[in-house]
PyMOL CGO cylinders between C-alpha atoms (Angstrom):
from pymol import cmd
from pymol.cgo import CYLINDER

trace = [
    CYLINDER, -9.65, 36.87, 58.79, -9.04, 40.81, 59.07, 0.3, 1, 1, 1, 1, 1, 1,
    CYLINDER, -9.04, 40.81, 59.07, -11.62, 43.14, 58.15, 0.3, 1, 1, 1, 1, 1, 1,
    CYLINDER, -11.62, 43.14, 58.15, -9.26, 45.54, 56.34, 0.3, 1, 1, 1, 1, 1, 1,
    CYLINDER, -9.26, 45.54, 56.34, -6.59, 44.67, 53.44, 0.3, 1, 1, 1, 1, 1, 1,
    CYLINDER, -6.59, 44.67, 53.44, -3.77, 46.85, 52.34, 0.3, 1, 1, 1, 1, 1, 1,
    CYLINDER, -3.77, 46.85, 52.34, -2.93, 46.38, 49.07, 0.3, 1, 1, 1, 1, 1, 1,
    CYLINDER, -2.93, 46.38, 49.07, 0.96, 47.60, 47.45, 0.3, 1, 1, 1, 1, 1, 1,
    CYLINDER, 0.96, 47.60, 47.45, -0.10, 50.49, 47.12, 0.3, 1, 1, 1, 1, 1, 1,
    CYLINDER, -0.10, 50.49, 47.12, -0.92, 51.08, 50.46, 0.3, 1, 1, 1, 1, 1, 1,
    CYLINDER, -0.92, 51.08, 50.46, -4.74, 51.25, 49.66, 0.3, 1, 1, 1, 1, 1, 1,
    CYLINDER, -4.74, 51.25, 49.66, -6.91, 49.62, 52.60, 0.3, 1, 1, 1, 1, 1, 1,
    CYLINDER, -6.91, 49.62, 52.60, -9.97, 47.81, 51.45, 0.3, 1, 1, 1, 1, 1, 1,
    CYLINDER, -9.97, 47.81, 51.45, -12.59, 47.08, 53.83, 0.3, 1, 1, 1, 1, 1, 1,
    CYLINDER, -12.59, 47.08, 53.83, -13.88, 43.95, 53.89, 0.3, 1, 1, 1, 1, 1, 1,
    CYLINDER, -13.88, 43.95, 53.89, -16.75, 44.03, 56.96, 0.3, 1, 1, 1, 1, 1, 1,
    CYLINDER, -16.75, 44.03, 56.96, -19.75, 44.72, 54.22, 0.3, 1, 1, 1, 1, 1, 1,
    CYLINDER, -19.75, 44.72, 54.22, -18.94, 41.54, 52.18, 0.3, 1, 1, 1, 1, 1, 1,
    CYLINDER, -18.94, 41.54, 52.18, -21.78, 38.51, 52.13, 0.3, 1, 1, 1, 1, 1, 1,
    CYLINDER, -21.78, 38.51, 52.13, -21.16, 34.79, 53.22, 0.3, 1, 1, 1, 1, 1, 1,
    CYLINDER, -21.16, 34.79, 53.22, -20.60, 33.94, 49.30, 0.3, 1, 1, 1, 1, 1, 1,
    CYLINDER, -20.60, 33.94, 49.30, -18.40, 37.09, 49.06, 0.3, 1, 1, 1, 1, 1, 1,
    CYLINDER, -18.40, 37.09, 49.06, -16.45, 36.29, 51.94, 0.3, 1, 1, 1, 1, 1, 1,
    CYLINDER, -16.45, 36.29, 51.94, -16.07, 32.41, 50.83, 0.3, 1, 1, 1, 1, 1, 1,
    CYLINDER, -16.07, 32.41, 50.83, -14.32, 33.68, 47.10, 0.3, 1, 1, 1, 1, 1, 1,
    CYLINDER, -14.32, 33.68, 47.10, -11.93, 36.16, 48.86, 0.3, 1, 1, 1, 1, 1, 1,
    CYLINDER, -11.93, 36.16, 48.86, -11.32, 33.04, 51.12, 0.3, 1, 1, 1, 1, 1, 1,
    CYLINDER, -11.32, 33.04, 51.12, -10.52, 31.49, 48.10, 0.3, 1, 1, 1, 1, 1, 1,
    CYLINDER, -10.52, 31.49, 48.10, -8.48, 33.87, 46.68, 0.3, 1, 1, 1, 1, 1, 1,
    CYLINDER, -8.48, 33.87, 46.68, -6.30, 34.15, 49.59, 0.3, 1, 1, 1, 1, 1, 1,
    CYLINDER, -6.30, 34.15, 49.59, -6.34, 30.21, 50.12, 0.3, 1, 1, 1, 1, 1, 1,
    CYLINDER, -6.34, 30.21, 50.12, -4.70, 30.55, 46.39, 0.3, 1, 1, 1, 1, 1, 1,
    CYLINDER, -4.70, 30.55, 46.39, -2.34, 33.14, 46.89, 0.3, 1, 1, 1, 1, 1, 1,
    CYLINDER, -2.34, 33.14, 46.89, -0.58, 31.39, 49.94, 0.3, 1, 1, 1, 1, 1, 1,
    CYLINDER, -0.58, 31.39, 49.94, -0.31, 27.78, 47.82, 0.3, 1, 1, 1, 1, 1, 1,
    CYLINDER, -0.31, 27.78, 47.82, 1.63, 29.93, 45.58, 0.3, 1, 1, 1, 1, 1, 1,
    CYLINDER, 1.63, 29.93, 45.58, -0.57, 29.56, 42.56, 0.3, 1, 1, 1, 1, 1, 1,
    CYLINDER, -0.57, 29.56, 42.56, 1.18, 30.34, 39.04, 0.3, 1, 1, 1, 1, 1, 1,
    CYLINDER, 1.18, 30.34, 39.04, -0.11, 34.14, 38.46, 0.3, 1, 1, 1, 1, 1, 1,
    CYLINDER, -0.11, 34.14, 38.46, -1.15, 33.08, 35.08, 0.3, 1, 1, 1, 1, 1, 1,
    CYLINDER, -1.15, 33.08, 35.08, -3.29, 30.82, 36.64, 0.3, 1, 1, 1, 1, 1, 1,
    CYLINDER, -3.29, 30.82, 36.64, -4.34, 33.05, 39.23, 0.3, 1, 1, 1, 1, 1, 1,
    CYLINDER, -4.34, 33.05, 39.23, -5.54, 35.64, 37.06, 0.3, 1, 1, 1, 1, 1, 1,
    CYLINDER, -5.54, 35.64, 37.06, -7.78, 32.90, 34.43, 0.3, 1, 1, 1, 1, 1, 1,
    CYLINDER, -7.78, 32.90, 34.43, -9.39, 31.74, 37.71, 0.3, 1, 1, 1, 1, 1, 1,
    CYLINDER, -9.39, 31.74, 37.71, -10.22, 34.83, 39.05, 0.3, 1, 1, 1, 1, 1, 1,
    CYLINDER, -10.22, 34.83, 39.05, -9.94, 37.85, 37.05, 0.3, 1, 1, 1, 1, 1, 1,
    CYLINDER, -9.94, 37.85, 37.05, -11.48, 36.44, 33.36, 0.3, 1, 1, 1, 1, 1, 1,
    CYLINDER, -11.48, 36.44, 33.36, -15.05, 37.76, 32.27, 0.3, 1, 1, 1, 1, 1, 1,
    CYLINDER, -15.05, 37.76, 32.27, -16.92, 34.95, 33.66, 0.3, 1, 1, 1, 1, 1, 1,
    CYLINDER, -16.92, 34.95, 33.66, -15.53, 34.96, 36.71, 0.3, 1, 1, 1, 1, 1, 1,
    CYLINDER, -15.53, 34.96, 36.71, -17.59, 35.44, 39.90, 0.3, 1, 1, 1, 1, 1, 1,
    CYLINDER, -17.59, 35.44, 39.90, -16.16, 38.58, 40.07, 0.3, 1, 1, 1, 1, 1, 1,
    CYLINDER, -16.16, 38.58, 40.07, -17.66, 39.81, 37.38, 0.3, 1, 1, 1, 1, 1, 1,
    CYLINDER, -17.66, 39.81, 37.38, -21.44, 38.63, 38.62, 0.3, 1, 1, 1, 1, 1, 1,
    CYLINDER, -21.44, 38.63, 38.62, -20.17, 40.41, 42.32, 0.3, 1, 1, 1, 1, 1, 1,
    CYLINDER, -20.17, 40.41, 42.32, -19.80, 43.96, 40.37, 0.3, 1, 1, 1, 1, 1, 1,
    CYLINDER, -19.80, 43.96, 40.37, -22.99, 43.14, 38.30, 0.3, 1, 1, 1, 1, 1, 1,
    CYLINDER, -22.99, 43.14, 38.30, -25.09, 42.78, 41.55, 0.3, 1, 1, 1, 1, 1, 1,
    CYLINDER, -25.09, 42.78, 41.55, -23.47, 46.13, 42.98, 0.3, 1, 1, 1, 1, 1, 1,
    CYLINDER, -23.47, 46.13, 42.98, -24.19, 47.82, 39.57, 0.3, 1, 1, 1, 1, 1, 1,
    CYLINDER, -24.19, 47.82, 39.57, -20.29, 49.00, 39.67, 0.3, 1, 1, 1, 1, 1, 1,
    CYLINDER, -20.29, 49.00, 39.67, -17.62, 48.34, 37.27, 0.3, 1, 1, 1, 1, 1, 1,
    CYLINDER, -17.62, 48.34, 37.27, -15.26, 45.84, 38.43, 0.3, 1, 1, 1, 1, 1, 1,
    CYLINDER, -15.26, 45.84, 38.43, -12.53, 47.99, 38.77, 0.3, 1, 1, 1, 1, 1, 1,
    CYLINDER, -12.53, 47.99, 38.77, -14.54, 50.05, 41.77, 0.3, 1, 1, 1, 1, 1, 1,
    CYLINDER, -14.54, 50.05, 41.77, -15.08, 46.86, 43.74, 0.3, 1, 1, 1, 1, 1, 1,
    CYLINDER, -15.08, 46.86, 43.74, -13.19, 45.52, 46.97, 0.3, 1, 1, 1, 1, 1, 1,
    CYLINDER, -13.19, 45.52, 46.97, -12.85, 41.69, 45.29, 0.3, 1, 1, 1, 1, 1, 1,
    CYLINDER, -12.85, 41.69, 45.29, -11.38, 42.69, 42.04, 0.3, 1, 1, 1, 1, 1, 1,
    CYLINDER, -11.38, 42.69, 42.04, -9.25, 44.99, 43.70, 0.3, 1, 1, 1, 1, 1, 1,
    CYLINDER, -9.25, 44.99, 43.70, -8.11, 42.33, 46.03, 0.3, 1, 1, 1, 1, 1, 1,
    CYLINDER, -8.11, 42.33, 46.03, -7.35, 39.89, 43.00, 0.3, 1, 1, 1, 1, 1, 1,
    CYLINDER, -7.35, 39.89, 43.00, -5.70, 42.31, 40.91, 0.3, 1, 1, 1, 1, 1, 1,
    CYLINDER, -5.70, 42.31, 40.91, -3.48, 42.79, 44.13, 0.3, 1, 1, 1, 1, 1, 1,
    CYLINDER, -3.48, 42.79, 44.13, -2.75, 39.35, 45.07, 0.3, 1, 1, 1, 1, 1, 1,
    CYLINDER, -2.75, 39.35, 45.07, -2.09, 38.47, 41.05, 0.3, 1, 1, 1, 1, 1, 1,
    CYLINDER, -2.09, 38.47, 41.05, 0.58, 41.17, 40.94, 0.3, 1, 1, 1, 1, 1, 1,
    CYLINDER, 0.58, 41.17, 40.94, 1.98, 39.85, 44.39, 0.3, 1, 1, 1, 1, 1, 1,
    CYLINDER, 1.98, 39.85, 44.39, 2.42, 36.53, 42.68, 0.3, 1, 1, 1, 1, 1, 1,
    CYLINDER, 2.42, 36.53, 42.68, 3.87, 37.99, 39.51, 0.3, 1, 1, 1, 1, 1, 1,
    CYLINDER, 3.87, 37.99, 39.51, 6.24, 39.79, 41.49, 0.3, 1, 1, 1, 1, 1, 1,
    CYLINDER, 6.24, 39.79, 41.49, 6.98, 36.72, 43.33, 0.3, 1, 1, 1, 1, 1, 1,
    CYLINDER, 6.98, 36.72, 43.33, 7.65, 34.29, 40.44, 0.3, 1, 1, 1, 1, 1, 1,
    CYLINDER, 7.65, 34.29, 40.44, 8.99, 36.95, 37.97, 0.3, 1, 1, 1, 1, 1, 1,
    CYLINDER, 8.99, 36.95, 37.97, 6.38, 37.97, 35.37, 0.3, 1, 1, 1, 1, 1, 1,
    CYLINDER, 6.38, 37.97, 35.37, 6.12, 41.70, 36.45, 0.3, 1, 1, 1, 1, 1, 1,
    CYLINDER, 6.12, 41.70, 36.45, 9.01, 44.16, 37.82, 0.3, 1, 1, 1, 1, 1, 1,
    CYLINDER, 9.01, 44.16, 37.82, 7.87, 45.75, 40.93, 0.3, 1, 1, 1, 1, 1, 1,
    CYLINDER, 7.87, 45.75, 40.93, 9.03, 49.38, 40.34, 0.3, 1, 1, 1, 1, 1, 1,
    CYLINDER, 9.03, 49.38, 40.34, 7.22, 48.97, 37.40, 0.3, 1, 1, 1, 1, 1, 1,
    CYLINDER, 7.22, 48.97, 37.40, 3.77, 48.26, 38.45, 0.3, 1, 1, 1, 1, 1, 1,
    CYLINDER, 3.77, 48.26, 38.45, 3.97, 49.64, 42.03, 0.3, 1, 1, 1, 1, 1, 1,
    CYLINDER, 3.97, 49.64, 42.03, 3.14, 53.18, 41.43, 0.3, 1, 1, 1, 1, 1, 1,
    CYLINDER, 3.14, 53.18, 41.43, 3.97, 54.36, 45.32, 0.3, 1, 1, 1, 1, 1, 1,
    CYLINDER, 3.97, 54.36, 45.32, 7.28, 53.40, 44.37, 0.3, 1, 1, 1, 1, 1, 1,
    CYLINDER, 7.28, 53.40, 44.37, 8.18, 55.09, 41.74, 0.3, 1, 1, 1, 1, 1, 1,
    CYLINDER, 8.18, 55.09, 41.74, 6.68, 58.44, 42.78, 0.3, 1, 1, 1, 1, 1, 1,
    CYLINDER, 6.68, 58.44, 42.78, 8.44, 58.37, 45.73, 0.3, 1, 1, 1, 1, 1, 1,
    CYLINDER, 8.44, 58.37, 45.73, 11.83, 58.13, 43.39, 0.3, 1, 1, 1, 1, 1, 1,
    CYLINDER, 11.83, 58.13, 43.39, 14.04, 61.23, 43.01, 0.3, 1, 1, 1, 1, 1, 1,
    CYLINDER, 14.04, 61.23, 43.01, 13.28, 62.51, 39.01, 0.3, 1, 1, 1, 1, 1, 1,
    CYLINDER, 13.28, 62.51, 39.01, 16.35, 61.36, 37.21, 0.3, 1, 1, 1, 1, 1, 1,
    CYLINDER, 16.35, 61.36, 37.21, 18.27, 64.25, 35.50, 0.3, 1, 1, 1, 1, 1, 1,
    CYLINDER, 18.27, 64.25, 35.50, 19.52, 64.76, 32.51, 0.3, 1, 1, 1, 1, 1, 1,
    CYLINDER, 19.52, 64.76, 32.51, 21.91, 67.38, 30.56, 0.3, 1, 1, 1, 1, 1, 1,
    CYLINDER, 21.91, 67.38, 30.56, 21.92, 68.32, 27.26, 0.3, 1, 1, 1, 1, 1, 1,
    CYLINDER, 21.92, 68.32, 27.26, 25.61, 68.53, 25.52, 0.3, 1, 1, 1, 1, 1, 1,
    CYLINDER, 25.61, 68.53, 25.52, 24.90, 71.91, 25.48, 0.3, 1, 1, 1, 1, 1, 1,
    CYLINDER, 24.90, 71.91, 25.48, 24.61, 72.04, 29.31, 0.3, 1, 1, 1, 1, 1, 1,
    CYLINDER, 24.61, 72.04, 29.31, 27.74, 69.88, 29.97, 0.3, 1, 1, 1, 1, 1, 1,
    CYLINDER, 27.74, 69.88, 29.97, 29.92, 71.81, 27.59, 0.3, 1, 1, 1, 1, 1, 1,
    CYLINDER, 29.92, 71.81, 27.59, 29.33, 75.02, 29.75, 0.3, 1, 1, 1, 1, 1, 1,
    CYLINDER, 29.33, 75.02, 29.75, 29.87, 73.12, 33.51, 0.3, 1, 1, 1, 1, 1, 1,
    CYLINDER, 29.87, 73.12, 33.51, 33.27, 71.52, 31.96, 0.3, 1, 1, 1, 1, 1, 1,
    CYLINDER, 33.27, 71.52, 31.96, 34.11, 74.81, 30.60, 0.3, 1, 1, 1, 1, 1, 1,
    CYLINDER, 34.11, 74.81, 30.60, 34.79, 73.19, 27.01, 0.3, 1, 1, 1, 1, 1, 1,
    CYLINDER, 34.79, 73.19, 27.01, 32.97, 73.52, 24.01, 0.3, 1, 1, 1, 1, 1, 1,
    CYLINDER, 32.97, 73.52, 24.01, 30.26, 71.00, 22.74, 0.3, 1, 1, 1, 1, 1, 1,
    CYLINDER, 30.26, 71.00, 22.74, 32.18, 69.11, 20.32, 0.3, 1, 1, 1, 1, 1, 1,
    CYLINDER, 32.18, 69.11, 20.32, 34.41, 67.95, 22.53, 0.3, 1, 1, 1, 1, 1, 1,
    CYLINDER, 34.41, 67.95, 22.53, 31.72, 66.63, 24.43, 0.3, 1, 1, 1, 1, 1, 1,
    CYLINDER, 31.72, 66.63, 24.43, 29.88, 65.27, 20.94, 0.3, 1, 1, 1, 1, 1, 1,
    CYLINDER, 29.88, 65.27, 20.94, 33.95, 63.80, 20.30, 0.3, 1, 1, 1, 1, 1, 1,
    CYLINDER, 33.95, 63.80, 20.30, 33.44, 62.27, 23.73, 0.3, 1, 1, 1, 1, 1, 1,
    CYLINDER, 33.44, 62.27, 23.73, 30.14, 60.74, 23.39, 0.3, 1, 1, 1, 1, 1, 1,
    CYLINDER, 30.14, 60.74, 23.39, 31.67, 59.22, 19.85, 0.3, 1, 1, 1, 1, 1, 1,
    CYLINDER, 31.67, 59.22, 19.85, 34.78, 58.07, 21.42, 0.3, 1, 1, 1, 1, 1, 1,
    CYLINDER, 34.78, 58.07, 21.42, 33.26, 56.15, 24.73, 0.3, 1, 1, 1, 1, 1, 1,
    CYLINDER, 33.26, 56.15, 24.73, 34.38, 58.52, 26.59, 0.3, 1, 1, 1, 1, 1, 1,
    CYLINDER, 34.38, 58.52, 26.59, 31.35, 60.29, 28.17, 0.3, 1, 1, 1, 1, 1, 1,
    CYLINDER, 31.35, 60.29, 28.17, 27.82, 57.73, 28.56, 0.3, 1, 1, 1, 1, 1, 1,
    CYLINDER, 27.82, 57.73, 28.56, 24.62, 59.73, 26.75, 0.3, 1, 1, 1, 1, 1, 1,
    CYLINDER, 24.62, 59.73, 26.75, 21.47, 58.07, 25.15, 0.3, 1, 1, 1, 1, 1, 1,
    CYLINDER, 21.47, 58.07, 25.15, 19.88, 59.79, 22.35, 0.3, 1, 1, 1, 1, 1, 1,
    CYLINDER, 19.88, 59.79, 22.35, 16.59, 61.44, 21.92, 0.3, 1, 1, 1, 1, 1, 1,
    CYLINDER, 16.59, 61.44, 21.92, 16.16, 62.31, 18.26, 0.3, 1, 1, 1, 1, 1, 1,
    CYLINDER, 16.16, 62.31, 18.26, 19.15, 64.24, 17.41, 0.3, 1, 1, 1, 1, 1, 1,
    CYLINDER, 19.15, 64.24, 17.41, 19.88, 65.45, 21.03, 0.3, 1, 1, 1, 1, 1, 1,
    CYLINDER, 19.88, 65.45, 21.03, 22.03, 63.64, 23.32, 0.3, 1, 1, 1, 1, 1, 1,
    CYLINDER, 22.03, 63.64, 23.32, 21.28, 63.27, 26.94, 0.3, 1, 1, 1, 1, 1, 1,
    CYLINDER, 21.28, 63.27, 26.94, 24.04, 63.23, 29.66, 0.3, 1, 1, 1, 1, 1, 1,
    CYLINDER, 24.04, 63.23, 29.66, 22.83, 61.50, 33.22, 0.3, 1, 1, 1, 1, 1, 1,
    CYLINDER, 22.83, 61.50, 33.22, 23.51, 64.25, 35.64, 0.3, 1, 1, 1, 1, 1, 1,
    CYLINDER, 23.51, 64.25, 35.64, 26.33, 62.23, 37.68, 0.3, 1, 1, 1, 1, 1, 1,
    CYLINDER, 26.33, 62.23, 37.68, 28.01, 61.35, 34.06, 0.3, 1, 1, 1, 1, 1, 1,
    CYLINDER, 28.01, 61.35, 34.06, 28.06, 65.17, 33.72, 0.3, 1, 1, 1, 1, 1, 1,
    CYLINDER, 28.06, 65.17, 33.72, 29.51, 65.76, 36.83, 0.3, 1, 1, 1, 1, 1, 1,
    CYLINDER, 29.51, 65.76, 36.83, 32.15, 63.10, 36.63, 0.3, 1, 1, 1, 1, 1, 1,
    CYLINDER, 32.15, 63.10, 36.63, 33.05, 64.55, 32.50, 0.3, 1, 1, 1, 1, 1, 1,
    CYLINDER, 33.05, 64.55, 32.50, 33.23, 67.77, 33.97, 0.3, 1, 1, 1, 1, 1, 1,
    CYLINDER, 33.23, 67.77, 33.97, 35.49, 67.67, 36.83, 0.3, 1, 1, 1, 1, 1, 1,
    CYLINDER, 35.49, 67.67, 36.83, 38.15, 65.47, 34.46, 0.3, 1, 1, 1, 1, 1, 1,
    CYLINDER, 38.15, 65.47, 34.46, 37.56, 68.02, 31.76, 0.3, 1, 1, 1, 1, 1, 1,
    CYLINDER, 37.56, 68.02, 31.76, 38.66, 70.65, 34.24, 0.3, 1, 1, 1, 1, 1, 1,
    CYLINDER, 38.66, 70.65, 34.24, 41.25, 69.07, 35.59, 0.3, 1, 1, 1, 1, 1, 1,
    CYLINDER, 41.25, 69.07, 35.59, 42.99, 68.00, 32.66, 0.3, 1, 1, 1, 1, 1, 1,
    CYLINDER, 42.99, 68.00, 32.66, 42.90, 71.42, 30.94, 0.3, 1, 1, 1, 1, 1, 1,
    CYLINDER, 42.90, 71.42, 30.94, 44.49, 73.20, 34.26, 0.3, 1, 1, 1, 1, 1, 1,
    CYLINDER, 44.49, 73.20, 34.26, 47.01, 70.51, 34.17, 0.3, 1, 1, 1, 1, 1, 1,
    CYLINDER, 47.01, 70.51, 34.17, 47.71, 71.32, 30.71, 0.3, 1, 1, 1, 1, 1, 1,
    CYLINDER, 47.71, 71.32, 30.71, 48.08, 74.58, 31.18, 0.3, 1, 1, 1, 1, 1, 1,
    CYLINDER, 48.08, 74.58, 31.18, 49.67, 74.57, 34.01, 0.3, 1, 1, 1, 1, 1, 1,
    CYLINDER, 49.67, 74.57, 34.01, 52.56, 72.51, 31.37, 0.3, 1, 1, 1, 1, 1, 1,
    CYLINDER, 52.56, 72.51, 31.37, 52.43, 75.15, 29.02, 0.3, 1, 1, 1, 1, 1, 1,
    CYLINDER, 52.43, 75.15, 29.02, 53.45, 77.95, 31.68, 0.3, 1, 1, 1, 1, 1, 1,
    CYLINDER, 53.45, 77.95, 31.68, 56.35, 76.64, 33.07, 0.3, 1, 1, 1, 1, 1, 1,
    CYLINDER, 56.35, 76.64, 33.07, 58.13, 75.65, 29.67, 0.3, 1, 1, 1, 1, 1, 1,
    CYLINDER, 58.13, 75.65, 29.67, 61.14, 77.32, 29.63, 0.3, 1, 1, 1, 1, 1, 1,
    CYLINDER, 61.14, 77.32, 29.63, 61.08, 79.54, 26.40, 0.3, 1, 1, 1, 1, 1, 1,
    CYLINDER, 61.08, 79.54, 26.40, 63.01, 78.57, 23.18, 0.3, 1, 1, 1, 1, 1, 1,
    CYLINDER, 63.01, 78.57, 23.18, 65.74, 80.75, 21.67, 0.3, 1, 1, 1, 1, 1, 1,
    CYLINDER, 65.74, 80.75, 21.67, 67.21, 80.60, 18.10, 0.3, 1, 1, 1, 1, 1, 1,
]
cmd.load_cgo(trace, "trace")
């Protein structure tokens, strides 16, 4: 068995200090893991209060939070949720979702002066399906490449339009 563990986050855990008895429930644990255990099982065996968990962070004086066995089970029982579906990875693997690019967002405001329009025509296309925007209170949000794509039609459209208008020939009574 190795001496170090890496948990999702990339955390490595040393396991070289642990006692016979310590060593034989992070066998255990592992022996668990690998059967393929239901997490909700998982986590009644070996994350509950009166789990020997519990009595290893008594006998270290730590909370169980600081030690190597709890941090081990709390790994391997969001492995297994990931595995069978209980938890979303991005959503409990913090590494992850740092490492995302912040998603952007425009006010109507905002759009309205890249499109070159005012921002009730972007309010008439949020209300007509035309434009994608969630809402935050009374403000509406724009994802950045909705923006983009809103924009460029909204130019386009109006220099085609005016474009028309220009070459009209002129009307005479």
């Amino acid at each position: 068995m190795k001496d170090i563990y890496e948990t999702l986050e990339l955390e490595k855990i040393s396991l070289s200090h642990l006692s016979n008895g310590d060593k034989e429930l992070r066998n255990a644990m592992f022996k668990s893991a690998e059967a393929g255990t239901n997490y909700l099982s998982f986590k009644t065996a070996f994350l509950r209060t009166d789990a020997p968990i519990f009595a290893y962070a008594k006998k270290l004086e730590k909370e169980p939070e600081e030690t190597p066995l709890y941090k081990i089970a709390m790994d391997l029982a969001t492995r297994l949720g990931i595995d069978q579906g209980y938890l979303v990875r991005e959503e409990v693997v913090k590494r992850e979702a740092d490492q995302k690019a912040p998603h952007k967002e425009f006010t109507t405001g905002q759009v309205a002066k890249m499109a070159g329009c005012s921002s009730q025509a972007v309010w008439k296309a949020i209300l007509t399906w035309r434009l994608r925007a969630r809402k935050v209170g009374k403000i509406a949000l724009i994802a950045e490449n909705d923006a983009i794509a809103y924009s460029n039609s909204v130019r386009h459209y109006g220099n085609k339009r005016r474009r028309q208008k220009a070459h009209r020939e002129p009307v005479h009574a």
